[in-house]
DOLOKE-681425 format. One record per residue (C-alpha): residue number from 1; y, z, x. Coordinates in nm, 2 decimals, padded with zeros to 4 digits, always signed. Example, Ala and Ser with C-alpha at 12.3 -4.5 7.8 and 13.67 -1.06 7.14 Angstrom:
! DOLOKE-681425
   nr       y       z       x
    1  -00.45  +00.78  +01.23
    2  -00.11  +00.71  +01.37
***
This chain:
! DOLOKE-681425
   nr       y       z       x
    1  -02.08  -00.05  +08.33
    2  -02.05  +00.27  +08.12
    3  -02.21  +00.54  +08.29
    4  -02.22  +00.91  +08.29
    5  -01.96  +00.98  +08.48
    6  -01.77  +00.75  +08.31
    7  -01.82  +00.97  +07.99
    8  -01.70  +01.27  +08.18
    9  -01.38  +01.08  +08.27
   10  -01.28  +01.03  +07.91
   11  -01.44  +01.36  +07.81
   12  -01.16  +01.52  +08.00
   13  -00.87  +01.33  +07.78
   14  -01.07  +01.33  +07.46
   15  -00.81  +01.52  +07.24
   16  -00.50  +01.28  +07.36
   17  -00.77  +00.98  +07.32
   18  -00.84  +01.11  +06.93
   19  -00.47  +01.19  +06.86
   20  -00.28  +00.94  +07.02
   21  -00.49  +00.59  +07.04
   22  -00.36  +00.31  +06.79
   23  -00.57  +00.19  +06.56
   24  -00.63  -00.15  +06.49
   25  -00.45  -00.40  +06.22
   26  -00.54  -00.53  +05.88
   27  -00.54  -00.88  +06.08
   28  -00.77  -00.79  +06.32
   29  -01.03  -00.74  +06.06
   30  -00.94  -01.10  +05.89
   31  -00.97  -01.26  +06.13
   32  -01.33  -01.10  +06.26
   33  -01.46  -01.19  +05.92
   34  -01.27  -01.57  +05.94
   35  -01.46  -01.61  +06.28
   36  -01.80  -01.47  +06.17
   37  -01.82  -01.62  +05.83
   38  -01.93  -01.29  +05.68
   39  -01.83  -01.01  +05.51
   40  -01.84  -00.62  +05.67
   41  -01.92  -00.49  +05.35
   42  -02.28  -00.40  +05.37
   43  -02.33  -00.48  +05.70
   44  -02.53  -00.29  +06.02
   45  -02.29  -00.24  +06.31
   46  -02.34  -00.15  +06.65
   47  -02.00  +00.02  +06.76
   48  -02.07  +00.01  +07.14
   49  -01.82  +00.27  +07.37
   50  -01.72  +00.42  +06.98
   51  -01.49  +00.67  +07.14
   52  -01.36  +00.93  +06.90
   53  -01.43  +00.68  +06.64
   54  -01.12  +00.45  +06.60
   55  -01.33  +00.15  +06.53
   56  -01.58  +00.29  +06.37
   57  -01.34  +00.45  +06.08
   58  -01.18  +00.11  +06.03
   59  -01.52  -00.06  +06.03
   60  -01.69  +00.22  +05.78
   61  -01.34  +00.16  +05.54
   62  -01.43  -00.19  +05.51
   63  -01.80  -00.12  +05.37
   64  -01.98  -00.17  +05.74
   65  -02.31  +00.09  +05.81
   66  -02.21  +00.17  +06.13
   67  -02.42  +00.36  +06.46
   68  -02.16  +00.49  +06.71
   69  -02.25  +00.46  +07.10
   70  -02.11  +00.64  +07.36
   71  -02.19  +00.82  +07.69
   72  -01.95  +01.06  +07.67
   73  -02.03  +01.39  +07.49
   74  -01.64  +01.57  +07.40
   75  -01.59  +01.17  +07.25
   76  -01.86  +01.18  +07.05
   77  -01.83  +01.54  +06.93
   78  -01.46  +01.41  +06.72
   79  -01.62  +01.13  +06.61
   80  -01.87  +01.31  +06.41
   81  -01.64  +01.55  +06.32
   82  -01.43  +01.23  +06.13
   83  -01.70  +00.99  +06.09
   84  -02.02  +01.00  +05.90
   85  -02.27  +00.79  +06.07
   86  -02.54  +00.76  +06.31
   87  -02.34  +00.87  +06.67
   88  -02.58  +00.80  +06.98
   89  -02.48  +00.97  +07.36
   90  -02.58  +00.62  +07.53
   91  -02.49  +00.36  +07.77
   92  -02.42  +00.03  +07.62
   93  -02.61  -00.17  +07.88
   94  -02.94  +00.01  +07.73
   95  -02.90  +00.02  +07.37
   96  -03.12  +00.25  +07.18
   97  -03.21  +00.02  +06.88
   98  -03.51  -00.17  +06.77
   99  -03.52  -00.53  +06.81
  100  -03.31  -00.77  +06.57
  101  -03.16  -00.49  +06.36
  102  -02.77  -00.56  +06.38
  103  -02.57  -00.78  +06.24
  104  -02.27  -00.75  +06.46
  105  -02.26  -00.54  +06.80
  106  -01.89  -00.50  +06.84
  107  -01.68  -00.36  +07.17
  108  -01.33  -00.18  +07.10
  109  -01.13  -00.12  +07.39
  110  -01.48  -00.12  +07.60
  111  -01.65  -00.41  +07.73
  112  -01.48  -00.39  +08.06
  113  -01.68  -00.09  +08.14
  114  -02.01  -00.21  +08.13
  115  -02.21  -00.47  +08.32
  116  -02.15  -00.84  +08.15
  117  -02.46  -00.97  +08.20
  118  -02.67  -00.72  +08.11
  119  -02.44  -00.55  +07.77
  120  -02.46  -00.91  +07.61
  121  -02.82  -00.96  +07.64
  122  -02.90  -00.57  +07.49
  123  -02.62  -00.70  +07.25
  124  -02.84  -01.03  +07.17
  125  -03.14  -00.85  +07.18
  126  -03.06  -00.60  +06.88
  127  -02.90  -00.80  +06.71
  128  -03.01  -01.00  +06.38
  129  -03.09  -01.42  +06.43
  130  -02.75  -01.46  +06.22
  131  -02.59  -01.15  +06.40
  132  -02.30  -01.15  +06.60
  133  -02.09  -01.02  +06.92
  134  -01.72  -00.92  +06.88
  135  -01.46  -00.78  +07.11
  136  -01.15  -00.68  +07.11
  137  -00.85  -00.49  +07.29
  138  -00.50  -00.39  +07.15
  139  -00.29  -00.46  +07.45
  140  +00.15  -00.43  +07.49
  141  +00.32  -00.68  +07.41
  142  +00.55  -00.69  +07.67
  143  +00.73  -01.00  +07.63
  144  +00.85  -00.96  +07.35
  145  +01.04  -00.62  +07.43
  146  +01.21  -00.55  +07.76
  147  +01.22  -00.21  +07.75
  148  +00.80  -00.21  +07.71
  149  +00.87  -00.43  +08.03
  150  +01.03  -00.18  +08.23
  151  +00.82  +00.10  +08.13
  152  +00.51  -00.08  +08.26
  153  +00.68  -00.19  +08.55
  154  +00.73  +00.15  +08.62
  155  +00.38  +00.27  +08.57
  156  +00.27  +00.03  +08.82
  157  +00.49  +00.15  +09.08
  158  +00.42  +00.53  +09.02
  159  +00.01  +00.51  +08.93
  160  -00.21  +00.41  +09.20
  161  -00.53  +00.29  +08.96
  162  -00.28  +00.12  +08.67
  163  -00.42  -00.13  +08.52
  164  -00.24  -00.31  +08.25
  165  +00.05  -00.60  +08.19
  166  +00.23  -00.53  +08.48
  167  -00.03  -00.54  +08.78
  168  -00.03  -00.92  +08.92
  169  -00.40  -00.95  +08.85
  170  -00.43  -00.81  +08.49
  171  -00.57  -01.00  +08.24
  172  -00.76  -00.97  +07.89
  173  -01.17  -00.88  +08.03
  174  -01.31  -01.23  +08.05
  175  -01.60  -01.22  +07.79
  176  -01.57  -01.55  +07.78
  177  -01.74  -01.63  +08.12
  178  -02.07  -01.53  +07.98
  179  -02.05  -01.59  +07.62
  180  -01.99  -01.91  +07.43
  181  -01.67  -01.75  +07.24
  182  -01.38  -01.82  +06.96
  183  -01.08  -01.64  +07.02
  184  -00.76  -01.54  +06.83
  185  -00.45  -01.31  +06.94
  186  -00.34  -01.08  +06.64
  187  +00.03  -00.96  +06.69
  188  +00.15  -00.65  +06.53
  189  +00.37  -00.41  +06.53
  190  +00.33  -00.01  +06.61
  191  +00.59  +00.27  +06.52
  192  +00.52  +00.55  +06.69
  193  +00.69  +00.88  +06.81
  194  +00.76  +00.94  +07.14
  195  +00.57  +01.25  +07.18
  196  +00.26  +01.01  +07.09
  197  +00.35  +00.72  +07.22
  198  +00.33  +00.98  +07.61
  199  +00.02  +01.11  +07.48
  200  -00.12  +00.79  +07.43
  201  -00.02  +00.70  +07.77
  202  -00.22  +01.06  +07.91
  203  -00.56  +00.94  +07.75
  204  -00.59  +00.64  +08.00
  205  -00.83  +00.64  +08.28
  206  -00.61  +00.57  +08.57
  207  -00.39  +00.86  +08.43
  208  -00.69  +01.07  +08.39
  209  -00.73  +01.02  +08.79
  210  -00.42  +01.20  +08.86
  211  -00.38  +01.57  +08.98
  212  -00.26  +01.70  +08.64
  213  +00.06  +01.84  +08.78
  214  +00.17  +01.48  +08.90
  215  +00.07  +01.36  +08.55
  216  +00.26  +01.60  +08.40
  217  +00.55  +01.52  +08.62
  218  +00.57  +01.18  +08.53
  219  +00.55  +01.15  +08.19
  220  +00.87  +01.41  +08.18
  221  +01.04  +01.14  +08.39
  222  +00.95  +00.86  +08.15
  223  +01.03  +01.07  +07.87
  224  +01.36  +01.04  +07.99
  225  +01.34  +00.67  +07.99
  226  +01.16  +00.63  +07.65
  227  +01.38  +00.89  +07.49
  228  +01.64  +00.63  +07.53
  229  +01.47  +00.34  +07.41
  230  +01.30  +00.52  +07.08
  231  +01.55  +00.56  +06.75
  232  +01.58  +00.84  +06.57
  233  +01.26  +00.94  +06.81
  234  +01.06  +00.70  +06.72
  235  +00.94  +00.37  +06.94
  236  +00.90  +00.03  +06.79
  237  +00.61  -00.10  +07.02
  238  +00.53  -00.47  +06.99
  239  +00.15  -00.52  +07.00
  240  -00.16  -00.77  +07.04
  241  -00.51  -00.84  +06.97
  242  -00.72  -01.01  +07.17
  243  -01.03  -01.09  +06.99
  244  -01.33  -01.29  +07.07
  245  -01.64  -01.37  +06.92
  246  -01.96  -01.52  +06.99
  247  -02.30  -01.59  +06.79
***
């Protein structure tokens, strides 16, 4: 569930979160609007956990009216800086909208934070009888690269909270158990510097739980690893979309 004090976790790593998340690809996008049968030019969307704005920038580029919900105050503060739209300080289990407004509610990187029982029925309850719900989370690819392997094998040995590709139980959040859904994995590809790829890596919650001097101490040690693995400084990441959507 996104709470308060949820907010105030990713408050604390808003500038790495801003600078340093990927975006999303082109494909993403075709295949939202293959799965919906509808076009995002024109359309109301409910960006629930906006962030900084990731989503909502690629969403507003491809004609959508967009409102922006987020608990978190230092989040929403760079996405209005970037973005203009409606930006709400909110939990996305109580969404402050009217009644059958929306045509899509949409969760980037977020629906694992709230409760799933109650964020789909505040998503069904704003949204429009044709509306729909999308989510969707840019994840490593790991198997496709060793190195990207290694490095999150070694984040799961050094970070007590990690969660990602490498912990035993991980898996893409289950939206799927409590919403009739389509899915499709987009794979991409994302250069990035290593200086970004580390900052990045900062703007996670399970990073943001350590005492800053042990973060700082281990990302120098797997800038020594990365630094070996990037070309020219630069790191050729092999990504995925998971995206599912429901009516």
């Amino acid at each position: 569930m996104i709470r308060r004090t949820l907010g105030r976790v990713f408050d604390r790593v808003a500038d790495a979160y801003d600078a340093a998340r990927p975006g999303y690809p082109d494909g993403l996008f075709a295949a939202l609007a293959e799965l919906t049968g509808a076009s995002l030019d024109g359309a109301l969307v409910v960006d629930v956990g906006a962030g900084t704005g990731i989503s909502t920038r690629a969403l507003q580029a491809r004609g959508a009216r967009v409102v922006a919900v987020d608990p978190g105050a230092e989040m929403l503060s760079r996405l209005v800086s970037r973005s203009a739209c409606t930006a709400v300080r909110a939990d996305g289990n109580q969404l402050p909208l009217h009644d059958g407004v929306a045509d899509l509610v949409c969760y980037a990187q977020s629906w694992h934070w709230l409760d799933p029982v109650v964020s789909v029925s505040e998503a069904r309850r704003v949204l429009r009888r044709t509306g729909t719900i999308a989510a969707w989370w840019n994840t490593h690819d790991t198997a496709n690269a060793d190195w990207l392997a290694g490095y999150e094998a070694e984040l799961a040995e050094l970070v007590p909270e990690y969660w990602g590709p490498a912990h035993p139980q991980w898996r893409v959040p289950s939206i799927a158990a409590v919403l009739d859904v389509e899915e499709r994995w987009v794979h991409w590809t994302r250069l990035v510097t290593v200086d970004d790829f580390l900052l990045d890596l900062r703007s996670h919650s399970y990073m943001a739980a350590l005492d800053p001097g042990q973060a700082d101490q281990l990302v120098g040690g797997l800038r020594r690893r990365l630094d070996g693995d990037a070309r020219e400084g630069v790191l050729t990441v092999p990504m995925r979309v998971y995206l599912a959507v429901g009516r």
